[in-house]
C-alpha positions as CSV (number, residue, x, y, z in Angstrom):
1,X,-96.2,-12.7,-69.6
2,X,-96.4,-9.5,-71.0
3,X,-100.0,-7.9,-71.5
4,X,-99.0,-8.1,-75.6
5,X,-98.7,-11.6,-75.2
6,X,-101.6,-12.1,-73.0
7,X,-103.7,-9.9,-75.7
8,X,-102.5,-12.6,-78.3
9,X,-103.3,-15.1,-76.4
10,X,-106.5,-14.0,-75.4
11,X,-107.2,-13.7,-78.8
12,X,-106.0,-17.3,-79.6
13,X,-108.4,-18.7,-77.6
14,X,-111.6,-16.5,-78.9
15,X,-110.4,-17.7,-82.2
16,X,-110.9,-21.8,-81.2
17,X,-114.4,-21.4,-79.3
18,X,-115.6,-19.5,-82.6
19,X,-114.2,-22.1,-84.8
20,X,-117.5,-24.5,-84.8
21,X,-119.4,-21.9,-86.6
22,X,-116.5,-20.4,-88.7
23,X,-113.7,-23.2,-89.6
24,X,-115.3,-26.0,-90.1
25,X,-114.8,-27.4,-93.6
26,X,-117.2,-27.2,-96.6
27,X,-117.5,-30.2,-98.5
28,X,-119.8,-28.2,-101.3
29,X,-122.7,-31.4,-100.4
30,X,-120.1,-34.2,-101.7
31,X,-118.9,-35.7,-99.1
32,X,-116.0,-38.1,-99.4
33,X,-113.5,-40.6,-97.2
34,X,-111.5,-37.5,-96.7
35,X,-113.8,-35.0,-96.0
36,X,-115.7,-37.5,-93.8
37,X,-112.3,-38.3,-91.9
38,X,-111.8,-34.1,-91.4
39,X,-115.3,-33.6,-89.5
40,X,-114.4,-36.7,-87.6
41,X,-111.3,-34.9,-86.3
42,X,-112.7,-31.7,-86.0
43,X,-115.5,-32.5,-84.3
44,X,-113.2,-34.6,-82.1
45,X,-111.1,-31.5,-81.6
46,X,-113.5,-28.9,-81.0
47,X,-115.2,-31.2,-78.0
48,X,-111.7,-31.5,-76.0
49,X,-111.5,-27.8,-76.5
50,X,-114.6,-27.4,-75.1
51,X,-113.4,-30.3,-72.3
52,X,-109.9,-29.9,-71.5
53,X,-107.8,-27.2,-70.1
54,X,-104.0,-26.0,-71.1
55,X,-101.8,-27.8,-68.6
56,X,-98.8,-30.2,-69.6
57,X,-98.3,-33.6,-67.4
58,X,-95.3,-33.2,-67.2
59,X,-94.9,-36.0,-64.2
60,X,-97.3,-38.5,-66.0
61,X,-94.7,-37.6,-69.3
62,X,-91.9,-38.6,-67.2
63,X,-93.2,-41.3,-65.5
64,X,-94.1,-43.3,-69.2
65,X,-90.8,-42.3,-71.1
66,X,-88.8,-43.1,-68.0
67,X,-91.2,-47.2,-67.7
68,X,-90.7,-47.2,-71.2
69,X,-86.8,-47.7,-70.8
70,X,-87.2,-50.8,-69.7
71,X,-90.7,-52.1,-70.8
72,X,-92.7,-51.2,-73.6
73,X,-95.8,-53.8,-75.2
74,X,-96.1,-55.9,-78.0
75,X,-96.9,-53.1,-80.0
76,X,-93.4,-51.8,-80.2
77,X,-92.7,-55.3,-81.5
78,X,-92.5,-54.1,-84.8
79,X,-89.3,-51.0,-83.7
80,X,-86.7,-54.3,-83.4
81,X,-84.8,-52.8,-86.1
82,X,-85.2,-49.2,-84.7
83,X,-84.1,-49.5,-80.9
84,X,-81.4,-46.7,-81.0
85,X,-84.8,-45.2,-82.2
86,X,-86.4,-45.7,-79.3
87,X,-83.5,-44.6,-77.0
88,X,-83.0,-41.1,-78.4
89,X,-87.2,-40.7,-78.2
90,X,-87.1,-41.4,-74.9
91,X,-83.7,-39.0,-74.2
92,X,-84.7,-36.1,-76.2
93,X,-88.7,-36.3,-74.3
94,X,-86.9,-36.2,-70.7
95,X,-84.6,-33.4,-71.5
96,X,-87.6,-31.2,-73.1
97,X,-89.5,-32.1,-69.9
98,X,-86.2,-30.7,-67.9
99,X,-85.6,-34.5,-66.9
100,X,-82.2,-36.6,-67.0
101,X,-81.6,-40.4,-66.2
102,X,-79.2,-41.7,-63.7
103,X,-75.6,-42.5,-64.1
104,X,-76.4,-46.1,-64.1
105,X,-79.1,-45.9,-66.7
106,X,-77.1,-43.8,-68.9
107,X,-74.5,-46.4,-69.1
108,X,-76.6,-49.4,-69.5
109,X,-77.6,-47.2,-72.5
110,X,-74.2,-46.3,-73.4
111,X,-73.5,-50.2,-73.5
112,X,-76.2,-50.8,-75.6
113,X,-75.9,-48.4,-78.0
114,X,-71.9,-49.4,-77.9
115,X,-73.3,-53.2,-79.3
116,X,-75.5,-51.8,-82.3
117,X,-72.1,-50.0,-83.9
118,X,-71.1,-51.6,-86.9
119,X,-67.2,-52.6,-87.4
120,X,-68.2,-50.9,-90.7
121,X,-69.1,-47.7,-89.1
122,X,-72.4,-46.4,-88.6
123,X,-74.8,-48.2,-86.5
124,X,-77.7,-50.5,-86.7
125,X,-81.2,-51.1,-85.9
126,X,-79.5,-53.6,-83.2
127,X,-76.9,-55.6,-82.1
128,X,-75.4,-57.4,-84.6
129,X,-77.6,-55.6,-87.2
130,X,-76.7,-54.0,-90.8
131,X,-75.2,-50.5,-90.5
132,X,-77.9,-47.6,-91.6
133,X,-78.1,-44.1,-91.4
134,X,-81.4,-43.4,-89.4
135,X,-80.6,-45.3,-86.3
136,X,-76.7,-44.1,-86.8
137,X,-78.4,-40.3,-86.7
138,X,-80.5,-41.7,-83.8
139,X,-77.8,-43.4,-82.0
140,X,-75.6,-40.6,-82.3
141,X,-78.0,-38.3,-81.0
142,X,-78.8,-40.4,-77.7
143,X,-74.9,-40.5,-77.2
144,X,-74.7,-37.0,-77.5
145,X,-78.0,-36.5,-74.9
146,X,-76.4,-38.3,-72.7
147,X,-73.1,-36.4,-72.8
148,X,-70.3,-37.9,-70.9
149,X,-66.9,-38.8,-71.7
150,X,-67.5,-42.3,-72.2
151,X,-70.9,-41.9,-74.4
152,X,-68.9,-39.6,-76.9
153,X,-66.1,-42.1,-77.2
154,X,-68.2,-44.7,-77.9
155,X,-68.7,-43.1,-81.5
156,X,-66.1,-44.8,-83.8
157,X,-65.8,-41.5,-85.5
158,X,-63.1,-42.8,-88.1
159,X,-65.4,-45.6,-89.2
160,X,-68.3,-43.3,-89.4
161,X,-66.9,-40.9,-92.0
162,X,-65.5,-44.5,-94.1
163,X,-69.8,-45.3,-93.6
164,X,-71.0,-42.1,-94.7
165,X,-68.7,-41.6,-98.0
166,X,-69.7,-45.0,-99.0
167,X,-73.5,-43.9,-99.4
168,X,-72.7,-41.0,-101.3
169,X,-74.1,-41.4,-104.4
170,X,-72.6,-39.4,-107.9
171,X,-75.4,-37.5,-108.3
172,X,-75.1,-35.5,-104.6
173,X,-77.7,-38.2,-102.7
174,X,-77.3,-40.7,-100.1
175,X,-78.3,-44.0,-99.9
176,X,-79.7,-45.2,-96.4
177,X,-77.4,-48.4,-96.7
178,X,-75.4,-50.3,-98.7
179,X,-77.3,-50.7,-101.9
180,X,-80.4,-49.2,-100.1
181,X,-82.6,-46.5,-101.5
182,X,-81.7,-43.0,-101.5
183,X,-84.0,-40.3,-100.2
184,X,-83.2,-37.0,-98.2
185,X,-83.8,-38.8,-94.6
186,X,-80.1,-39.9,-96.1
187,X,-79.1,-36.4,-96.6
188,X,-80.3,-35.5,-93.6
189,X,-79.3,-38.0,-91.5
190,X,-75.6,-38.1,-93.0
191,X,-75.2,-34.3,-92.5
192,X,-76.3,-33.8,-89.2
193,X,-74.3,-37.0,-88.0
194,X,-71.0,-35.4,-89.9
195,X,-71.6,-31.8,-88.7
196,X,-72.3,-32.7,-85.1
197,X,-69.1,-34.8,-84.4
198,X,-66.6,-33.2,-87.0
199,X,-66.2,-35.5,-89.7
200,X,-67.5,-33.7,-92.2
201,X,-65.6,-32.8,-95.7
202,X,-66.8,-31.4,-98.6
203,X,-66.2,-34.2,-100.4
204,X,-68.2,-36.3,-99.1
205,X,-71.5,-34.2,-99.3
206,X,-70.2,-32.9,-103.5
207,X,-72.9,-32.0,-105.2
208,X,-75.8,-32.9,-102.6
209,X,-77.1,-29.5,-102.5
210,X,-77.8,-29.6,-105.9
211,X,-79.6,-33.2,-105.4
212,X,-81.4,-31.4,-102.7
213,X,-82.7,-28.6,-104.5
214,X,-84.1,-31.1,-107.9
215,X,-86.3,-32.4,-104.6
216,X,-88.6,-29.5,-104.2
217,X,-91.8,-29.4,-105.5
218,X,-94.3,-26.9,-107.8
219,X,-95.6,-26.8,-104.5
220,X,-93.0,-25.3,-102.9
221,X,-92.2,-28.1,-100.2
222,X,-89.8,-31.4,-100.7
223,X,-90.7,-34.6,-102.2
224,X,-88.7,-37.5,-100.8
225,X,-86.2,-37.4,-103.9
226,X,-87.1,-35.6,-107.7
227,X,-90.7,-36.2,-108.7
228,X,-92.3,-37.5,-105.1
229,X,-94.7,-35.4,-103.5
230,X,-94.0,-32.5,-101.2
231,X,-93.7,-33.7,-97.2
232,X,-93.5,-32.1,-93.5
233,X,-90.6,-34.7,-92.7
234,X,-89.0,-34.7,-96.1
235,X,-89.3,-30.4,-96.1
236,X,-87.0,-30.4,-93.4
237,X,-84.9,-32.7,-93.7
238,X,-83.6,-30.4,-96.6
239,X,-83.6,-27.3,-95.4
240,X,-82.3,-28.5,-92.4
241,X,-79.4,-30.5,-94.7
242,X,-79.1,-26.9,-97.0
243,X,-78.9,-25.1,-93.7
244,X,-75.8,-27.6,-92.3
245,X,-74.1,-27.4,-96.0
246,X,-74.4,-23.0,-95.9
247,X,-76.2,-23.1,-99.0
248,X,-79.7,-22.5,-98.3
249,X,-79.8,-20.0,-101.7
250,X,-80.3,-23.4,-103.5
251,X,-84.1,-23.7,-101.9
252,X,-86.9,-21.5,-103.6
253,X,-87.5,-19.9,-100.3
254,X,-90.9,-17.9,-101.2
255,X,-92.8,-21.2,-102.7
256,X,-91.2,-23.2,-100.1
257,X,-92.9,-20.5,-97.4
258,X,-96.2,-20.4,-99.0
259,X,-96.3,-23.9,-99.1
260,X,-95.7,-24.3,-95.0
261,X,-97.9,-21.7,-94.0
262,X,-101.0,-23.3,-95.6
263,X,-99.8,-27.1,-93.7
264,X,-101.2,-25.4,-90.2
265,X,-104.7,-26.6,-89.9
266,X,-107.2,-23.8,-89.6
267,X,-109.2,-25.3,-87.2
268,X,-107.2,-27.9,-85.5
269,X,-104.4,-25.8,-84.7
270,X,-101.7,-28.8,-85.9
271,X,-100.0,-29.4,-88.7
272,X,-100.4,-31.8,-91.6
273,X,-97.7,-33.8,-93.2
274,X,-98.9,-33.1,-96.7
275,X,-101.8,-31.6,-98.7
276,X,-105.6,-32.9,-97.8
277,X,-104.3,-35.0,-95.0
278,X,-105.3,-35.2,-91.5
279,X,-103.7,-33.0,-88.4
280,X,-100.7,-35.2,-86.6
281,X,-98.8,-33.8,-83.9
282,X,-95.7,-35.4,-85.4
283,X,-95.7,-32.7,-87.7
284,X,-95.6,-29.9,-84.5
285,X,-91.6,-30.8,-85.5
286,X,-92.1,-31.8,-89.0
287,X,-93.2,-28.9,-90.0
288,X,-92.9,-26.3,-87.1
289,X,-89.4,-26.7,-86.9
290,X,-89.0,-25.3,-90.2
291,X,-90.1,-22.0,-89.1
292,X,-86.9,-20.9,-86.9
293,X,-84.6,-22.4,-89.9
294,X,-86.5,-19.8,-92.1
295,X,-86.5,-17.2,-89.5
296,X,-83.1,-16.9,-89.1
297,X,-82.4,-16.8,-92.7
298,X,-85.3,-14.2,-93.4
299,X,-83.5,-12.0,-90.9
300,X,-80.1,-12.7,-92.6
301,X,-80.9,-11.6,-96.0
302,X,-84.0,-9.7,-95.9
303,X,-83.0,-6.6,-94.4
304,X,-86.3,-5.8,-93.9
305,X,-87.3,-8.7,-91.8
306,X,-87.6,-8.3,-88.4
307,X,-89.9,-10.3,-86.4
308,X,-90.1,-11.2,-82.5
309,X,-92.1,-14.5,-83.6
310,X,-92.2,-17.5,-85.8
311,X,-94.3,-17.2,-89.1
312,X,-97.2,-19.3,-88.1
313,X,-99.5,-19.3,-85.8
314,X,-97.5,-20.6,-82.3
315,X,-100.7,-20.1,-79.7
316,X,-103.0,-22.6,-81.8
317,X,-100.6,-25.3,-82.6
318,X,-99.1,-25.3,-78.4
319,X,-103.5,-25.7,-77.8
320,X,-103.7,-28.6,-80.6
321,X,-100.5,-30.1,-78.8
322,X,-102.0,-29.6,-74.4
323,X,-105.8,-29.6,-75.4
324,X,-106.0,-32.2,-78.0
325,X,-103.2,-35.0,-77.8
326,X,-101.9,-35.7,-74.4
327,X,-103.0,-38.8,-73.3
328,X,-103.9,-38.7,-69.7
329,X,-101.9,-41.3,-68.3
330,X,-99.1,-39.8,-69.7
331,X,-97.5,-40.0,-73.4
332,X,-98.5,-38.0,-76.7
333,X,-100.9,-39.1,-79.4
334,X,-101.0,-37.9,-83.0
335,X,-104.8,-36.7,-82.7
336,X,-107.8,-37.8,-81.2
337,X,-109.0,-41.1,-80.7
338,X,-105.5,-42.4,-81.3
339,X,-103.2,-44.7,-79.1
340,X,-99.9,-42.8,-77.9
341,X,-96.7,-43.7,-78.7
342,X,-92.9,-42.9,-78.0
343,X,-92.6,-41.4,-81.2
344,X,-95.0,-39.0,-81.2
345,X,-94.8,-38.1,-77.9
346,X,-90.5,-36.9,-78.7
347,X,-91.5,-34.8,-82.1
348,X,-95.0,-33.1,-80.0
349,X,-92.7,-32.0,-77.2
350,X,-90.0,-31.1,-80.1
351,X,-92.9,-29.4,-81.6
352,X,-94.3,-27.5,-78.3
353,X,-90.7,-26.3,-77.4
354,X,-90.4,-24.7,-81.1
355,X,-93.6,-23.0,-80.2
356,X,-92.9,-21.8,-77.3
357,X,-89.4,-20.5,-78.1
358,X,-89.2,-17.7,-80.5
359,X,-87.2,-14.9,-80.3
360,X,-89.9,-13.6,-77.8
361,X,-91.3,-16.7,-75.9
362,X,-94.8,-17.3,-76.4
363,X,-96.6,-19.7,-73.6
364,X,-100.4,-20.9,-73.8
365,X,-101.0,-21.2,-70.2
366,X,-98.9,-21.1,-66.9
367,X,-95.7,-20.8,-67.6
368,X,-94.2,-22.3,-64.5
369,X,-96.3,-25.4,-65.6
370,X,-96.1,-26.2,-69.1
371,X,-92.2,-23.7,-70.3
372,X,-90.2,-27.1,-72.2
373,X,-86.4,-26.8,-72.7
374,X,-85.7,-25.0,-76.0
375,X,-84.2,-27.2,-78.8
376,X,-81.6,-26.6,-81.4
377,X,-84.4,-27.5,-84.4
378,X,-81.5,-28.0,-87.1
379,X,-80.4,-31.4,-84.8
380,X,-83.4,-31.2,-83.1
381,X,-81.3,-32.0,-79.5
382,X,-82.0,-29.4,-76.7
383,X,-79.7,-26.7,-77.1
384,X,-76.8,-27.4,-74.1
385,X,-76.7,-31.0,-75.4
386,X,-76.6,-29.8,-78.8
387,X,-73.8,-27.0,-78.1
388,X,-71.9,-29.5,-75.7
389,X,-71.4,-31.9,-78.3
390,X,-70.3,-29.8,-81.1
391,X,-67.9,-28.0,-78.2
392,X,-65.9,-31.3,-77.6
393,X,-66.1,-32.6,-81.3
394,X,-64.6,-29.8,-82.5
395,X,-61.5,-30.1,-80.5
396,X,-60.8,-33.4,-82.3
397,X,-58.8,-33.3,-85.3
398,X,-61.4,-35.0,-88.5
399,X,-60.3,-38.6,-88.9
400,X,-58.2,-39.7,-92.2
């Protein structure tokens, strides 16, 4: 690293040993459940900064997602509806951590994913399950991980685009099934699905920017649909969507900034999901990969703008992420004294690889131990999976 970035970093780390005595929260003598929650976690926090050091585990990482393929406990019970879910976890982890399965394993998955594809289009939460746009955009994205021949064709592409204009609702939104309720995961997932394998028209996606932008909140984030409250994973999922559709003018991009910037946890170095919740390091993705999805459209119409980093603070959240939420056996928790799980160990390695990967790479620690693959943050798929897919897609003609 260059002696800037060691400065910075440097810096960083002064910052989180003065914390205790500077960052703590005041609860003005009134304690409540909330406040009492907060010093939990900061007090949780600030002891495995004391405790730990900056080093991924990278081979325990592998070593879980790769047992999990095949066996996972009776806590997962509840995912039967979300196993394309669980696949493209698992996939998007190991290619962050620079690892790929076997041909055999990829086709088993192939096969799998093959069965959970509706004869309506779109696939399910399992074989022989209803059709449903979050484990379509899941199982799409595992196909497109795994990248061969056979895994792309396995996407009824024809059906798909049938799927997707049936969810489109008059108003711009998408339903997340038939008759099922309509929030911008649908956007979301329906855009990124339609982009990435070149079945998207504008008419299915009339008038959803418009839909999108009634979503955003006096707070400057995105409620779920008009009149929810503003949220990480709802945030951007449509400024990801406006970015897909080219019309990102339709999102208030000042309130929307000054809204973000404040989710990054002054002591904790994470980000929360909304406003006076706790630190998760689901929200590294959530909310971090919002940053290079502003970035790039800061530098695009702000002549003015020129920055080598992200606009938030990219050392602390990469020390919440290695210091704080690792689990030492392998696998990611959301914060301390958590169990881990699949799913926050994909979007805290999503997370950590937005970090790392601005413009000008920024890397708490050794590089050579803890530099992830970088993401494309808009599918969130590493970037040669992402490109590869969107190479042989659009080579296809879109399907009538």
């Amino acid at each position: 690293m260059s002696n800037s970035i060691n400065n910075m970093y440097e810096e960083i780390r002064v910052r989180n040993y003065a914390k205790i005595s500077q960052q703590k929260q005041d609860d003005e003598n009134y304690p409540t459940t909330t406040s009492l929650n907060q010093s939990r976690v900061e007090n949780d926090v600030l002891r495995l900064y004391r405790m730990n050091s900056a080093i991924l585990i990278r081979k325990d990482h592998i070593r879980l997602l790769k047992k999990s393929l095949t066996h996972l406990n009776e806590e997962y019970e509840c995912l039967d509806c979300s196993r394309p879910w669980l696949c493209y976890w698992i996939l998007h982890s190991l290619e962050i951590l620079g690892e790929r399965l076997d041909h055999n394993n990829s086709s088993k998955i192939v096969g799998f994913l093959t069965k959970c594809q509706s004869p309506e289009g779109g696939f399910g939460g399992g074989p022989g399950q209803y059709p449903h746009l979050a484990p379509t955009y899941a199982a799409i994205n595992a196909l497109c991980i795994i990248g061969t021949p056979s895994a792309y064709q396995a996407i009824d592409r024809k059906g798909l685009k049938r799927f997707l204009s049936s969810l489109h609702g008059e108003d711009g939104s998408f339903s997340m099934h038939t008759d099922g309720e309509a929030d911008l995961r649908g956007v979301y997932c329906a855009l990124a699905v339609a982009k990435l394998i070149n079945v998207y028209t504008p008419e299915i996606f009339e008038g959803t920017e418009n839909w999108i932008a009634k979503c955003q909140t006096w707070e400057g984030g995105f409620g779920g649909c008009p009149g929810m409250e503003a949220h990480g994973g709802y945030t951007f999922c449509a400024l990801a969507a406006l970015v897909l559709l080219g019309k990102t003018h339709f999102c208030s991009l000042k309130s929307l900034l000054r809204w973000i910037v404040n989710k990054q946890m002054r002591l904790e170095g994470g980000f929360q999901g909304r406003t006076n919740k706790l630190v998760d390091a689901c929200y590294s993705f959530w909310q971090g990969g919002s940053f290079p999805l502003i970035h790039a459209i800061l530098t695009k119409e702000e002549k003015a703008f020129n920055s080598d980093y992200w606009l938030f603070d990219q050392g602390a959240l990469q020390e919440y992420l290695l210091f704080c939420t690792q689990y030492p056996d392998g696998g990611f928790l959301d914060r301390p004294e958590k169990f881990r799980d699949i799913y926050h160990t994909c979007y805290a390695l999503s997370g950590l690889s937005v970090a790392q990967n601005s413009p000008r790479k920024l890397i708490v620690g050794s590089p050579n131990l803890n530099l992830v693959e970088i993401i494309n943050p808009v599918y969130n798929l590493v970037h040669s999976s992402a490109a590869n897919a969107l190479e042989y897609f659009n080579t296809l003609p879109i399907p009538d």
